[in-house]
TIVOLO-454766 format. One record per residue (C-alpha): residue number from 1; residue in three letters; z negated, x negated, y. Coordinates in Angstrom, 1 decimal. Example, Ala and Ser with C-alpha at 12.3 -4.5 7.8 and 13.67 -1.06 7.14 Angstrom:
% TIVOLO-454766
R  seq  type       Z       X       Y
R    1   Ala    -7.8   -12.3    -4.5
R    2   Ser    -7.1   -13.7    -1.1
% end
This chain:
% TIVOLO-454766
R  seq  type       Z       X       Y
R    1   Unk   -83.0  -116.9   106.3
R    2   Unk   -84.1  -113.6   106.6
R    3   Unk   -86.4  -112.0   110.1
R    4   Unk   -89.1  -110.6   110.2
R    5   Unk   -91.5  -109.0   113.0
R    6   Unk   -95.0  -107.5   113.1
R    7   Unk   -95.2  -105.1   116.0
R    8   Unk   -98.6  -103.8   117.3
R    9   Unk   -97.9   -99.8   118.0
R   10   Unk  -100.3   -97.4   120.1
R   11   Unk   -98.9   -94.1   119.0
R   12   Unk  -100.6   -91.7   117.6
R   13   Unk  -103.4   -94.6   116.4
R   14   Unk  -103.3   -98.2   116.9
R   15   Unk  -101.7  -100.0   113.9
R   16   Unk   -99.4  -103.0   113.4
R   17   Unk   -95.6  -102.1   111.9
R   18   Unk   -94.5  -104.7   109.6
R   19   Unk   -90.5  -105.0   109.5
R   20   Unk   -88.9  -107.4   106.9
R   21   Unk   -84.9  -107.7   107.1
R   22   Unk   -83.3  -106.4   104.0
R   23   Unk   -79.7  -106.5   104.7
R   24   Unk   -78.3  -103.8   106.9
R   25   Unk   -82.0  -102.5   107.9
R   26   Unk   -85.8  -103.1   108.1
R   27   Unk   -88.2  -102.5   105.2
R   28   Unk   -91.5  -101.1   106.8
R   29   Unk   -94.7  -100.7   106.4
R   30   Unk   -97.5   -99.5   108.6
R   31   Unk  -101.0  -101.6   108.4
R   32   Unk  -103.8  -100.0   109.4
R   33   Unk  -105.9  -103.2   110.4
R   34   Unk  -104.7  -105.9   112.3
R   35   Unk  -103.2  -108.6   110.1
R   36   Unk  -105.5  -111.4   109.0
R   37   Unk  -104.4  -113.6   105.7
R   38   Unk  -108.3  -113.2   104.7
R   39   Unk  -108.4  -110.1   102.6
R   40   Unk  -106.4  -107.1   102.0
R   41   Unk  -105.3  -104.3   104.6
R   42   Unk  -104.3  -100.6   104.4
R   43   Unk  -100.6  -100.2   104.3
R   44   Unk   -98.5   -97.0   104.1
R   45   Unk   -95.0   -97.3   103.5
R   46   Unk   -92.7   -96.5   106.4
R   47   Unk   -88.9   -95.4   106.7
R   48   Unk   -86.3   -98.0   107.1
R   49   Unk   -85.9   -99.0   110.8
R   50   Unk   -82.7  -100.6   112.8
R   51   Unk   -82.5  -104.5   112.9
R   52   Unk   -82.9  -103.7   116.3
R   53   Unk   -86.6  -103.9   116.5
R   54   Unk   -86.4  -107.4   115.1
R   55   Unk   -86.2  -108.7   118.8
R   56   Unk   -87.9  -104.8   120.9
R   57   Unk   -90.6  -104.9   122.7
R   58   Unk   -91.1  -101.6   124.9
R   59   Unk   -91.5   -97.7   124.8
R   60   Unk   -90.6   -96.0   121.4
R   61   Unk   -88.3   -92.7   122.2
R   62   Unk   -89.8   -89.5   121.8
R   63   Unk   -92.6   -90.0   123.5
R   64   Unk   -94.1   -92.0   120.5
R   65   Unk   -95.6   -94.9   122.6
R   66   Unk   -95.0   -98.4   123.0
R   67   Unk   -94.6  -101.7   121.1
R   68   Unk   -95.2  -105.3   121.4
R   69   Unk   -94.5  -108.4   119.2
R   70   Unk   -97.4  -109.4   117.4
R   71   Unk   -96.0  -111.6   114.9
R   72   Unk   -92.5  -113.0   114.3
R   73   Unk   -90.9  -115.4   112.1
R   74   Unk   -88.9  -115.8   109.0
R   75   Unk   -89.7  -115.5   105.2
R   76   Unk   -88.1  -115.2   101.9
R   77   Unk   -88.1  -112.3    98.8
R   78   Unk   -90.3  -113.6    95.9
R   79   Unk   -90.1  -109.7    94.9
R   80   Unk   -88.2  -106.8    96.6
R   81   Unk   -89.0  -103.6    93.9
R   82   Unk   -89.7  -100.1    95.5
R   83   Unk   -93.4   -99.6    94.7
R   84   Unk   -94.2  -103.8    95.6
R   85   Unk   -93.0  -106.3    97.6
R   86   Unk   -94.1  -110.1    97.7
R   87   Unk   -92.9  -112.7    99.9
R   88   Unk   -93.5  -116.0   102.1
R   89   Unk   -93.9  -115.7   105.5
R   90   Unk   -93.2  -118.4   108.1
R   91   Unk   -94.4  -117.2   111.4
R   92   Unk   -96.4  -118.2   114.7
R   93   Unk   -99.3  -116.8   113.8
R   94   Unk   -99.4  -115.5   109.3
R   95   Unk   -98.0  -118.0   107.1
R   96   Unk   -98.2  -118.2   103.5
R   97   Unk   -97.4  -115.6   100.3
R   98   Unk   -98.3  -112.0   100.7
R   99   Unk   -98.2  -108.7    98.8
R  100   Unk   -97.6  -105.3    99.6
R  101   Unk   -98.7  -103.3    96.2
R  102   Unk  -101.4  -100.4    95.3
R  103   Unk  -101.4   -99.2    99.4
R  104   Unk  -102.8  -102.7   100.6
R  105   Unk  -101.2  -106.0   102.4
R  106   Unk  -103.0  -108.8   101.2
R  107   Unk  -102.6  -112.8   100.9
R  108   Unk  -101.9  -114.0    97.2
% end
């Protein structure tokens, strides 16, 4: 089953960096608010990271800050489509369906 990991960042703002494994990389996204299955949250979409942050905790290079695990689990795809994405998570701390769609991270 698929990883993924939700990674509380302090560079250049707080946010949390949520990293779902698809294949040979991470999809990511960047939520503005810390993650709560209670209503929706900003989210930007990010680049594709290495599989390696699925288990990285520590300083970013470049002088971009540091990380720590906030959330980590497994999940599956419901939907994988560029502009949405909509899947189960099974982790310590969110479980359930969620939605990335229209800029927000929400529960469905």
């Amino acid at each position: 089953m698929p990883r993924y990991v939700i990674l509380e960042h302090d560079w250049p703002m707080r946010h949390w960096d949520l990293l779902l494994e698809a294949g040979e990389s991470l999809r990511a996204w960047r939520l503005l608010e810390e993650p709560r299955t209670g209503g929706p949250i900003p989210a930007e979409a990010n680049l594709p990271h290495r599989l390696f942050y699925l288990d990285y905790e520590g300083p970013i290079p470049g002088d971009r800050g540091q990380v720590q695990r906030w959330d980590s689990g497994t999940f599956i795809w419901v939907e994988n489509e560029p502009e949405r994405a909509i899947f189960d998570l099974e982790g310590n701390r969110l479980t359930g369906r969620f939605v990335i769609a229209d800029t927000s991270f929400r529960p469905l």
